[in-house]
C-alpha positions as CSV (number, residue, x, y, z in Angstrom):
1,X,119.6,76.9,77.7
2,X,117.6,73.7,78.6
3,X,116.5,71.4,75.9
4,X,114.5,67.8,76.3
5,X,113.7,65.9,73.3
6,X,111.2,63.3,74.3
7,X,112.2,60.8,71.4
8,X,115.7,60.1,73.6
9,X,113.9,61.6,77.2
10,X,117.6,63.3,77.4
11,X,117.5,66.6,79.1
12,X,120.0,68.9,77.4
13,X,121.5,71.5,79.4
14,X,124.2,74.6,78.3
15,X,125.2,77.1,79.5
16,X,127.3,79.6,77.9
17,X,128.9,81.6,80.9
18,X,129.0,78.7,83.8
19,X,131.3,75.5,83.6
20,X,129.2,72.2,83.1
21,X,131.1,71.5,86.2
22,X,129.7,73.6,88.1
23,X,126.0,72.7,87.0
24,X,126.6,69.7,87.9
25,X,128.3,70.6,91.5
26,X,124.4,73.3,92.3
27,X,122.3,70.0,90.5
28,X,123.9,67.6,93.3
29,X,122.6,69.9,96.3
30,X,119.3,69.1,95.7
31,X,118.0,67.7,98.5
32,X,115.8,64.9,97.1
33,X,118.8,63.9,94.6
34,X,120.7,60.7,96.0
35,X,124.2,60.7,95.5
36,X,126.0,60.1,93.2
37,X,123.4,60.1,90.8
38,X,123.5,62.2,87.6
39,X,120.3,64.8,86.8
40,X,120.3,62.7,83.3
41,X,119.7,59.7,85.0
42,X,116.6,60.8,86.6
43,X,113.2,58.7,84.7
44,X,112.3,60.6,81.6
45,X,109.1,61.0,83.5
46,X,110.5,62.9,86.5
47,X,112.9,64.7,83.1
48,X,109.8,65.9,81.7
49,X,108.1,67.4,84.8
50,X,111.1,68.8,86.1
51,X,111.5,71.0,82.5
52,X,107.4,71.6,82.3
53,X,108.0,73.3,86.0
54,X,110.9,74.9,84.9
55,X,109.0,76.3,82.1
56,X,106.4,77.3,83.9
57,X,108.3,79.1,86.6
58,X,110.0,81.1,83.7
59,X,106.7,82.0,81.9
60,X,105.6,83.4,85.4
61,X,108.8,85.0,86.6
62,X,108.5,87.0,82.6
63,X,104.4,88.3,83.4
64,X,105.9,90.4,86.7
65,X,105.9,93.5,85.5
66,X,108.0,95.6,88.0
67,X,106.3,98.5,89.4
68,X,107.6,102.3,89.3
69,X,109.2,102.5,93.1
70,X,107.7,106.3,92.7
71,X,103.9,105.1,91.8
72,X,101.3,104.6,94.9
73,X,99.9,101.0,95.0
74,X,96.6,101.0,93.9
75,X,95.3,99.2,96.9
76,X,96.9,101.5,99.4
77,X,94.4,103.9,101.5
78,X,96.9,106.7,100.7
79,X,95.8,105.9,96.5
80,X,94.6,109.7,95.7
81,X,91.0,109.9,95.3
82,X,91.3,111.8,91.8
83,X,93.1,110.7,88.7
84,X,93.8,111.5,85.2
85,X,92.1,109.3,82.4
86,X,93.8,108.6,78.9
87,X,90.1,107.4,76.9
88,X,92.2,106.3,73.9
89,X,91.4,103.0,73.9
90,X,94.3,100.8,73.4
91,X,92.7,97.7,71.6
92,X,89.7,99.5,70.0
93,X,89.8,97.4,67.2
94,X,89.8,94.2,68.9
95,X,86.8,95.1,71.0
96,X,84.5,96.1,68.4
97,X,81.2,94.2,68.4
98,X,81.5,91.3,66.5
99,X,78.6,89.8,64.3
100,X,77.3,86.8,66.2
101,X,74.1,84.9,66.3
102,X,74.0,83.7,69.9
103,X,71.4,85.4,70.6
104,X,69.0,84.1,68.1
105,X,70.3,80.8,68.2
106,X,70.1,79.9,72.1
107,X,67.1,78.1,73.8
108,X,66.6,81.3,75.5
109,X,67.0,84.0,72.5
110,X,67.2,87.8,73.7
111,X,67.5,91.0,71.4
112,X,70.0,93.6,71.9
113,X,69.0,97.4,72.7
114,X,70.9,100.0,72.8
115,X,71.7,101.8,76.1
116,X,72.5,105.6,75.7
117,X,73.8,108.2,78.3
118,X,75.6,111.3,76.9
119,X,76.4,112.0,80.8
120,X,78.1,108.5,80.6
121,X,81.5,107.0,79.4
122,X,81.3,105.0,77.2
123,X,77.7,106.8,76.2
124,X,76.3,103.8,74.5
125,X,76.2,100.4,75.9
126,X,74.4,97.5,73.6
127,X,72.2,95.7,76.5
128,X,70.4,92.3,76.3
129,X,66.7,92.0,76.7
130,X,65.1,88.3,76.8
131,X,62.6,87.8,73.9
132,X,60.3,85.3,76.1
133,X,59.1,84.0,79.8
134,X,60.4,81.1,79.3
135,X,62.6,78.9,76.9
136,X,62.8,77.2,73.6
137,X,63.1,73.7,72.7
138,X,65.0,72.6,69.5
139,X,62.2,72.4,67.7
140,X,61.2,76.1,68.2
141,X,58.3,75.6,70.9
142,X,58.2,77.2,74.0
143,X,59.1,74.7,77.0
144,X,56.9,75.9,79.8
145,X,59.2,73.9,82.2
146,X,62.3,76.0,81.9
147,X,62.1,79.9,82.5
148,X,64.5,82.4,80.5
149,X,66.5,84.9,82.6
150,X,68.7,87.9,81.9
151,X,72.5,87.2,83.0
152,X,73.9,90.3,84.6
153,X,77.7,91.7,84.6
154,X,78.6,94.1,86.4
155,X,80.7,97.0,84.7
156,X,82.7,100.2,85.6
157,X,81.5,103.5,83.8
158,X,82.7,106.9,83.8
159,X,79.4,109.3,85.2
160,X,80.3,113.2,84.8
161,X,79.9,115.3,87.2
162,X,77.0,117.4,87.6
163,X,78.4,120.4,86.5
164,X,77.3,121.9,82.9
165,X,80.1,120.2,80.2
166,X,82.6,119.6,82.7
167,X,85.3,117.1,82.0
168,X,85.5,115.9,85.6
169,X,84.1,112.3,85.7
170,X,83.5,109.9,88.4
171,X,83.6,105.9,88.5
172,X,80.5,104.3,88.8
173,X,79.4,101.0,89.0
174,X,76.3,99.8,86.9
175,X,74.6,96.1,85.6
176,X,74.6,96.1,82.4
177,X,72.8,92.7,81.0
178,X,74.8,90.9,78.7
179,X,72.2,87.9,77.8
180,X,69.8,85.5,78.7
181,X,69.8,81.6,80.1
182,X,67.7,79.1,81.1
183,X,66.6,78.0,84.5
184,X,64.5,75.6,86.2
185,X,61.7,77.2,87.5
186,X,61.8,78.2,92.1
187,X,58.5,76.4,93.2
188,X,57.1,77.0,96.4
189,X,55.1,74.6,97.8
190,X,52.1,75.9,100.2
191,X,51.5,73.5,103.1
């Protein structure tokens, strides 16, 4: 275990199956460590960013999550071309549309509408749709010198096959637009 308190910059290291000795002995090999000079005598500066990339190395090392030996890499050409879905989604509840007034409150306001498929997955997508040409200044007037556009993301969807209720679907990619921003105007000068 590795411990630094700040308020006495000492660093604090135990460890339950090794001899300190022997910490000590692997801490001296460092090459940039001059000899004879103990790891708590380093600055508490050097102390603190030698535990913050220790720390950071562990919080890395802990998101690998080891792949099944026995599963084909997604990226390899040999990935088969067909696969089986789960659509439970996992976090449905933290995905649900949440009540926010963005989109009356920006200087380029846009209304949602509602994007329906039943030959898509999901079958309804909520899609932006700027209210105005250009945008709005603070006080509510149109500002003729800024123009609103849509922002576009673009999404993966689930398009069934063309086959009468068959549950064989394939990926597709679509642009869904997600809002709307201002821009300065492109002017194009005639010569």
């Amino acid at each position: 275990m590795v411990e630094f308190s700040p308020l006495t910059s000492q660093l604090n290291i135990q460890t339950p199956h090794i001899p300190s000795g022997a910490v000590f002995k692997w801490l001296k090999c460092w090459q940039f460590m001059p000899p004879g000079l103990s790891p708590l005598e380093f600055p508490p500066w050097f102390q603190s960013l030698l535990l913050l990339l220790s720390l950071v190395a562990i919080v890395k090392a802990a998101r690998v999550i080891p792949r099944n030996p026995e599963c084909p890499n997604t990226e390899d050409k040999n990935f088969p071309q067909s696969v089986r879905v789960n659509l439970n989604i996992l976090n449905r509840n933290e995905t649900s549309r949440r009540t926010s007034d963005y989109y009356n409150r920006s200087t380029s306001p846009w209304n949602l509408h509602r994007n329906e498929d039943p030959e898509r997955y999901p079958s309804v997508i909520w899609e932006a749709k700027c209210r105005h040409l250009f945008c709005v200044n603070p006080e509510g007037k149109m500002d003729h010198h800024l123009n609103s556009v849509p922002i576009k993301q673009e999404i993966l969807v689930l398009r069934r096959e063309p086959r009468r209720c068959s549950h064989s679907f394939r990926l597709e990619k679509i642009f869904v637009t997600v809002g709307c921003t201002c821009v300065t105007p492109i002017v194009n000068h005639v010569a």
